[in-house]
N, C-alpha and C positions, 0 to 999 in steps of 0.2 A: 097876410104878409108874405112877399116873397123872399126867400133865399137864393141868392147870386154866390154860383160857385163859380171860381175861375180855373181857370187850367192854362199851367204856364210847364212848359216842359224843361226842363234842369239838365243838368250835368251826366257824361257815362264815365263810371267811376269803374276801376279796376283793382284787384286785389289778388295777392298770393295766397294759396291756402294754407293756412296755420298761420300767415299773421295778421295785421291789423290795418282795419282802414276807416277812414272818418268822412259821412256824406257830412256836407252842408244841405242844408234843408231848402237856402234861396233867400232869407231872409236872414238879417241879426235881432230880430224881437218883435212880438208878439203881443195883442192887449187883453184876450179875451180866451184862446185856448191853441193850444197846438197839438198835433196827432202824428205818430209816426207808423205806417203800414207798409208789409212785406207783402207784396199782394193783396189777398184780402184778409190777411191778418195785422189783428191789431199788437204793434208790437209797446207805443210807448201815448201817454195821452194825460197833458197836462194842461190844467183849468187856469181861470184868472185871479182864484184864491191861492193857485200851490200847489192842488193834491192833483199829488201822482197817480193814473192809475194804469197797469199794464195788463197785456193778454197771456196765453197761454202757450206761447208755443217756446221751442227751445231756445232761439235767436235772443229770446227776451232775458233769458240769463247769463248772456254773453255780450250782451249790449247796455247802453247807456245814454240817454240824452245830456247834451253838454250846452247849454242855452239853446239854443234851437237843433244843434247839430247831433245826428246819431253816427256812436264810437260804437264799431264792435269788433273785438276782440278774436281770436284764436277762430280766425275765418275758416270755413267745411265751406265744401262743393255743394250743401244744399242752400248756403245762404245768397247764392248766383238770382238774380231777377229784378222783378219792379221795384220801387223802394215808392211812396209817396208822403210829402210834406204836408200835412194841412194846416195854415198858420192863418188864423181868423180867417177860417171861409176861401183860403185861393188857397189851390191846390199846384206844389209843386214835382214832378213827375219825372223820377232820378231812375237809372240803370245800374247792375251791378254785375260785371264780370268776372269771372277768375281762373284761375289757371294754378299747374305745378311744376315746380321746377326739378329737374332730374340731372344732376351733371355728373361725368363719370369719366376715366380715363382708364386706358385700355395699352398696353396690359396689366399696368401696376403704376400707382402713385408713385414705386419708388424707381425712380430709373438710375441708371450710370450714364457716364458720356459716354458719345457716340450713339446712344441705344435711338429707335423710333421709336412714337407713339402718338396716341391719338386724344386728344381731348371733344369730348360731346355734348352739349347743352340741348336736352329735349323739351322740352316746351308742352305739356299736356292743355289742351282745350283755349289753345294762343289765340287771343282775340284777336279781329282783325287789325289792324294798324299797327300793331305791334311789332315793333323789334329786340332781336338777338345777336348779342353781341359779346367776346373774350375780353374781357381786360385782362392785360398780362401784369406778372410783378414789373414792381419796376416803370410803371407807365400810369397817365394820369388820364387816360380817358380810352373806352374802348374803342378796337381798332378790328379786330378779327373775328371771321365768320361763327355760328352759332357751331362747327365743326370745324378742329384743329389740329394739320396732320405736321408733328415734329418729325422731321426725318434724320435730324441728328441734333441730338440734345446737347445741350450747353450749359454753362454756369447758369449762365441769365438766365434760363427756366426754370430755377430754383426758386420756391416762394408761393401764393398764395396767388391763386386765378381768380376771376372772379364773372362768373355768366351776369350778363345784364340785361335787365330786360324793361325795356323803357316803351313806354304806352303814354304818345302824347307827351304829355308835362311830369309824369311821373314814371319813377325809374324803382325797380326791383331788382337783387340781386342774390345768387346763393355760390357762396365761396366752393372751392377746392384746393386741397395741397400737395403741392408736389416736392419729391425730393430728390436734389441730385447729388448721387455718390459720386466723387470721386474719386482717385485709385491713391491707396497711402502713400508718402514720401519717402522712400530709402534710400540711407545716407551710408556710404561706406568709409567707416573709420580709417584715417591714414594708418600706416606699417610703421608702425616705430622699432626700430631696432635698439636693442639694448646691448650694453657691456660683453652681456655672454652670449649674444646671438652670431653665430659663425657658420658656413658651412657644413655640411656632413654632420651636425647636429654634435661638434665638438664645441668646447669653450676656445675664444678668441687666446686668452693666455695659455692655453697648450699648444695653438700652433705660434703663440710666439717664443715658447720655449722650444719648438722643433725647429726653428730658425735660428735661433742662437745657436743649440748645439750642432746644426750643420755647416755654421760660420767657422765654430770652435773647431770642428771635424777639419774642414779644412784650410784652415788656416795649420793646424798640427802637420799636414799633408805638405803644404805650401815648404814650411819651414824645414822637416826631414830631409826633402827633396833638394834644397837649396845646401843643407851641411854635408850631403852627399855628395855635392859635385865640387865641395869647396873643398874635398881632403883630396 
C-alpha cells in the first residue's frame, strides 16, 4: 500500500518576542491524526482515539493545540522557523518570524514646553514587509516615522505613544509615556488697604488728628488777626 503525502504550503506568520501567537494549521478538522513540528521536532501529535502525545523540546511547554491550531505563548527568538501541519497525511508548511521592539526617548520621558526631543522605535530582526510606525496620543491611526524629532514640545504630546508595527494583516505595538510639565500658575493677590494703612507707616486717624489741629491752629490765627485790626 502506498502512502500520498501532500504538501501544501501555508501562511508566514509573525510574532513579537515575549508574546503570543496562533498558527492555523490549514484545515478546521481532522479524521484520523494530526501532528504539529518545529522543524524536525515533534512538538504536538494527536490520534483518532484522543491521546495526546507530545516531544521533548522546550516549545512544547509553552505551546498548546487548540482543534487543529497551535497557540504558543511567551514567544523567545529560538522559536523563529518552519512550523508543519500534518492533518490525515497532507502536509501543511507554515513560517515563523519575529522580532523586538525597543522604544525610547531621548533625553527624558519627562519634558517641559518648549524643551526638544527625540522619540525612537528600533525594530530588532524586522522582517521584510514590515512596517513602523508612531501613534501619537490623541490620534486614531499612525501617522509618523519609526523616528520622531519634537523640536518644541506641546501640551498635545503629553500621553501615551505607541510604536507600531504592522506585518501584512497583523499589527504589533509597544507603548511609551510621556510627560509634559508645564510651568505653575502665579496669581498675585490684589492690595487691599485697611483702616489703618496710611503713609509713612502712621495710622490714617493721626493724620487726621494732625489736620484738625492745624485747622484749629489756624483758625485761632485767623480770628487774633481779625480782633487786632478791629480795635
Amino acid at each position: 500500500m502506498k502512502v500520498i503525502v501532500l504538501f501544501l504550503f501555508g501562511e508566514d506568520f509573525f510574532a513579537k518576542v515575549g508574546g503570543k501567537v496562533t498558527l492555523n494549521c490549514g484545515v478546521s478538522s481532522y479524521t484520523r491524526s494530526l501532528q504539529w513540528h518545529h522543524g524536525k521536532d515533534l512538538l504536538h501529535s494527536v490520534d483518532q482515539r484522543g491521546f495526546p502525545r507530545k516531544g521533548g523540546v522546550d516549545l512544547v511547554r509553552r505551546s498548546v493545540v487548540r482543534q487543529t491550531n497551535l497557540e504558543i505563548s511567551s514567544v523567545r527568538e529560538t522559536d523563529a522557523g518552519e512550523f508543519t501541519c500534518l492533518a490525515d497525511g497532507t502536509r501543511h508548511e507554515h513560517s515563523l518570524s519575529l522580532f523586538s521592539v525597543l522604544v525610547s526617548v531621548h533625553p527624558s520621558a519627562v519634558l517641559k514646553l518648549n524643551d526638544e526631543a527625540t522619540l525612537q522605535c528600533e525594530v530588532k530582526d524586522q522582517p521584510q514587509g514590515c512596517e513602523v510606525k508612531w501613534k501619537s496620543p490623541n490620534t486614531k491611526s499612525p501617522t509618523n516615522p519609526s523616528t520622531v524629532q519634537l523640536k518644541s514640545v506641546t501640551s498635545s504630546h503629553n500621553g501615551v505613544w505607541e510604536c507600531i508595527v504592522t506585518c501584512d494583516s497583523n499589527a504589533f505595538s509597544q507603548s511609551l509615556t510621556i510627560t509634559v510639565q508645564e510651568p505653575p500658575t502665579t496669581t498675585t493677590p490684589p492690595t487691599t488697604r485697611t483702616a489703618n494703612d496710611c503713609p509713612l507707616g502712621l495710622s490714617c486717624w493721626m493724620w487726621i488728628a494732625i489736620g484738625v489741629c492745624c485747622q484749629f491752629v489756624l483758625l485761632i490765627v485767623c480770628v487774633t488777626v481779625l480782633w487786632f485790626n478791629m480795635m
